[in-house]
N, C-alpha and C positions, 0 to 999 in steps of 0.2 A: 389737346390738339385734335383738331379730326380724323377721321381714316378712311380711309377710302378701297383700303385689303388688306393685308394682315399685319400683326405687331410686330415691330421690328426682329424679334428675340424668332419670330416663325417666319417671316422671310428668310432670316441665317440659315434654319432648317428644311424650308422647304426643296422637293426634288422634281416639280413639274409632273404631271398631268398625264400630259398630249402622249400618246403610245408612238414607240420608235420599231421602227421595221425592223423586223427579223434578217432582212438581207440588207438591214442598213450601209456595213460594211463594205459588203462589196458592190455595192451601188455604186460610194464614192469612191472606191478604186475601178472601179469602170471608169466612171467618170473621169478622173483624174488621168486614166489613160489615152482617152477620148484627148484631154486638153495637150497633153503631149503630143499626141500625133499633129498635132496644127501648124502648120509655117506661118509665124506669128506673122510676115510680112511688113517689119515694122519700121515705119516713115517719122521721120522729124521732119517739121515744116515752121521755120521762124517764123513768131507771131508777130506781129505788129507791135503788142505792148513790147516796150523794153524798158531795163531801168540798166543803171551804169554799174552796178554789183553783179548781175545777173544777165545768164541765157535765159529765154523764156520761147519755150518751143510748145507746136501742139504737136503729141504724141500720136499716133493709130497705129492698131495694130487689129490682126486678124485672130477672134478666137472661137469659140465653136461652133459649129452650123454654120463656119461662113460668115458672122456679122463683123462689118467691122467698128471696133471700139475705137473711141476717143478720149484721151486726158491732157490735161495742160500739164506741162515741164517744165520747174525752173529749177536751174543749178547754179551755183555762185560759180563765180568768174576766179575768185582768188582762193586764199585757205588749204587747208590738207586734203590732199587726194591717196588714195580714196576717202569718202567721207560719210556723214550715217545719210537716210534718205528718210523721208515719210509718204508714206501712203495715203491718203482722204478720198472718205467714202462722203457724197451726200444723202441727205435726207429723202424719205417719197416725194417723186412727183418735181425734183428740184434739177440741177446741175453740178457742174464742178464750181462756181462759182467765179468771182473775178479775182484778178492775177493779187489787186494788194493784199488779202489776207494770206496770202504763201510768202509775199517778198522779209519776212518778220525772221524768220527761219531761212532763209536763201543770205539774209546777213550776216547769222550765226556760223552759216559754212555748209547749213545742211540742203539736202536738194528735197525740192516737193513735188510730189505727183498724184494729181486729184483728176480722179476717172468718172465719165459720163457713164450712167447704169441705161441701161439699151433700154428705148421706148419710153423714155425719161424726158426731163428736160434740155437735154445735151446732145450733141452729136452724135452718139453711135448708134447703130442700126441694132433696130430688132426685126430680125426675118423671121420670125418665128412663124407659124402656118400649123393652126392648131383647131381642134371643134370647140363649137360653144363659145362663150362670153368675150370677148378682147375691145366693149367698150372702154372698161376700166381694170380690175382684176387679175392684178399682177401677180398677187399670191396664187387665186385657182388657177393663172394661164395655165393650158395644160393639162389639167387635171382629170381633164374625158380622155386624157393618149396615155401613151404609155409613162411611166413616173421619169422616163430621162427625158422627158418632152416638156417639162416644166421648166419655167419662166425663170427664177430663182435659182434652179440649179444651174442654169449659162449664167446667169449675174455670179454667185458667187464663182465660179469658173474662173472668168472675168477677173477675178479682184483676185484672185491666188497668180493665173498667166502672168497678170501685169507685175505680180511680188516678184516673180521669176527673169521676167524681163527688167525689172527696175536690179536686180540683184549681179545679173550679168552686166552693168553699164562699167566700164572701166574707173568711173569718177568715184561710184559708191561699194560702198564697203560691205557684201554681203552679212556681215555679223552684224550690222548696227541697221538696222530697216526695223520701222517702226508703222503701225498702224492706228488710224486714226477716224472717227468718225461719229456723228448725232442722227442717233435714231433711225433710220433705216441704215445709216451709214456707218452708226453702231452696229447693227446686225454684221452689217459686211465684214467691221473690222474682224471680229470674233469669227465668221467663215474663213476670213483669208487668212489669219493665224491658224486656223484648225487645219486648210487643205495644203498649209505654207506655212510645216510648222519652225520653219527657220525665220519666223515675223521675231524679230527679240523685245519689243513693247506694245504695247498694245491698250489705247485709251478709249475704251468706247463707250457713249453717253445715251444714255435709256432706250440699250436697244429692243429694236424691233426685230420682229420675224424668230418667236421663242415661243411656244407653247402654247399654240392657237387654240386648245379644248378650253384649255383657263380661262381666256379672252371671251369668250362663246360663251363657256358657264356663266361668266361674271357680266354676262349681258353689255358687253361693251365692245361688240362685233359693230362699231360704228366710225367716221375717220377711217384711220390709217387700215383699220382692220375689216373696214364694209362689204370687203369682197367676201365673205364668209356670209354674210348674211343674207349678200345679194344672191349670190350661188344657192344657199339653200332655197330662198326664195322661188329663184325660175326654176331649178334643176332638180331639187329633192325637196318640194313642199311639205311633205309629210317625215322628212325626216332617214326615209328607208336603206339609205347609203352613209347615214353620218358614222360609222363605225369606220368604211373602206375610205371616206372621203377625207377623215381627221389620219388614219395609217398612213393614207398614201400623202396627206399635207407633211407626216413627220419626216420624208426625205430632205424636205427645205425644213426643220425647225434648228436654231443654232444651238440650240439645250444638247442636243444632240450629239453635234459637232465640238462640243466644248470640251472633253476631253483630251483630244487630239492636241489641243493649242500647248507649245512650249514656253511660250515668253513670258516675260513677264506684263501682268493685267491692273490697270489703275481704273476703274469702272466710278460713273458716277449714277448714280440716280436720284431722282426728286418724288420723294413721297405720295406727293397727292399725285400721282400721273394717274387719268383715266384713257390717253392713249397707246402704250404701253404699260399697264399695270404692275407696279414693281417685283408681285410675285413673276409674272412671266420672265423679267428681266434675273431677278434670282435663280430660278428654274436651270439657268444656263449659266449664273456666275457660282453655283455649288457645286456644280462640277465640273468644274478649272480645280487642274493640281499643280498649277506652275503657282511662283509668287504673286499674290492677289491682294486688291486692298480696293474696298471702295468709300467712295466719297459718298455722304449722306447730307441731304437736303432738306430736311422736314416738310417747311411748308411750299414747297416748289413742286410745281409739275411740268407739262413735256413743254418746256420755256427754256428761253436763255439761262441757266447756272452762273449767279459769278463766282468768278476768280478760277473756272475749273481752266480755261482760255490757257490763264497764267498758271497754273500746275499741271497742263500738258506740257507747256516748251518747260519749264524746271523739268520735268520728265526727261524729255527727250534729251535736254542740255546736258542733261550728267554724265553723256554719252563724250562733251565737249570739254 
């Protein structure tokens, strides 16, 4: 079979790269405190789609800096109350998606809530007002201000708030909330269990935003991860910041953030990815100490997996 980074047997071993700050720590309890102080402000507004099982509400709320977030809500009309809920992150560059792939899970009993990531494809605002690059460059946003000016740390923000607010809804069962998402939205899942470590599952598929020095070495700062190259390109041609530039990238790496997470973690990855590299994605699933299992793909890369679809709801469903 070919390869495209390391043998299975050293993915198992490997522990990422990228250097993590020394005030890692209490960055993200800043942080976290930052998102508590926020009056989420938070609006339900009936959407136009409806189906006869289900509410299907858009979601906003307000979370830090003032932007406001958007996600689509649906909750089953009948079944046990309270009941588990899911979380769905999307991919870069994409949205929450449309209402029929939640209604699948909204029959089960369980409720869905897939959030728009700010300056995305989706509704919510990114106010962000930063120096340098905001053609594209969601990973550097930020990166010339100060490190809680970065892009990434409001998104994951974002996806833990909303765990907090999905966790207070009277209908759902704070012990059974589960998180969910591909690729960037993997990354998220694996944030919002680390900064919400009451997330109790957690399936997330090749993610992304984990151990950017790897990515950069392995010469595949291209896609999902161009912003790295672009940055060095205008910003540090020569190179003379990539030590402060890769530090200060490790506040957003979720390697990092991976310890924190409690739930339990069903991770899939596809071999050949040269958009997320599987070492990167290892990086961050070797150090998860909750129950972990992941799914192995051989010849697949960052593409549709099947059957992984039908081994998330089994997942979730055992909750049922």
């Amino acid at each position: 079979m070919p390869q495209i980074d390391l043998p299975l047997e050293k993915l198992f071993a490997y522990e990422g790269i990228s250097p993590k700050p020394a005030d890692f720590d209490e960055y993200w309890e800043r942080a976290i405190a930052e998102m508590r102080s926020v009056d989420p402000q938070i609006e339900l507004v009936p959407a136009q789609f409806q189906v006869p099982f289900a509410e299907c509400f858009h979601l906003f709320f307000t979370g830090v800096r003032g932007a406001r977030i958007h996600a689509k809500y649906i909750r089953p009309k009948e079944g046990k109350k309270p009941h588990p809920a899911i979380l769905q992150f999307h991919g870069l560059s994409m949205d929450s998606g449309d209402w029929q792939d939640k209604v699948a899970y909204a029959a089960l009993g369980v409720s869905v809530i897939s959030m728009d990531c700010r300056g995305q494809g989706g509704l919510s605002e990114d106010v962000g007002a930063v120096k340098g690059n905001t053609l594209r460059g969601h990973i550097i946003r930020g990166i010339d201000n100060h490190p809680d000016d970065l892009l990434y740390r409001h998104m994951f923000l974002d996806a833990a708030q909303l765990a907090g607010i999905v966790m207070e809804m009277p209908e759902v069962d704070p012990a059974r909330v589960a998180a969910i998402g591909i690729s960037q939205g993997g990354g998220l899942t694996l944030a919002c269990g680390a900064l919400e470590p009451r997330i109790a599952k957690l399936a997330p598929v090749y993610p992304f935003l984990s151990d950017y020095l790897r990515v950069w070495e392995m010469d595949l700062d291209v896609g999902a991860y161009e912003d790295l190259r672009t940055y060095f390109r205008k910003f540090d041609p020569q190179h003379k910041r990539k030590n402060e530039v890769f530090e200060k990238l490790g506040y957003i790496d979720v390697q990092h953030l991976a310890p924190r997470i409690k739930g339990e973690v069903m991770m899939a990855t596809g071999l050949m990815d040269t958009v997320t590299p599987p070492s990167t994605q290892f990086a961050a699933y070797n150090k998860i100490a909750s129950p972990k299992r992941v799914e192995i793909y051989p010849d697949f890369a960052h593409e549709w997996l099947p059957g992984f679809a039908d081994m998330t709801m089994t997942f979730i469903a055992e909750w049922l």
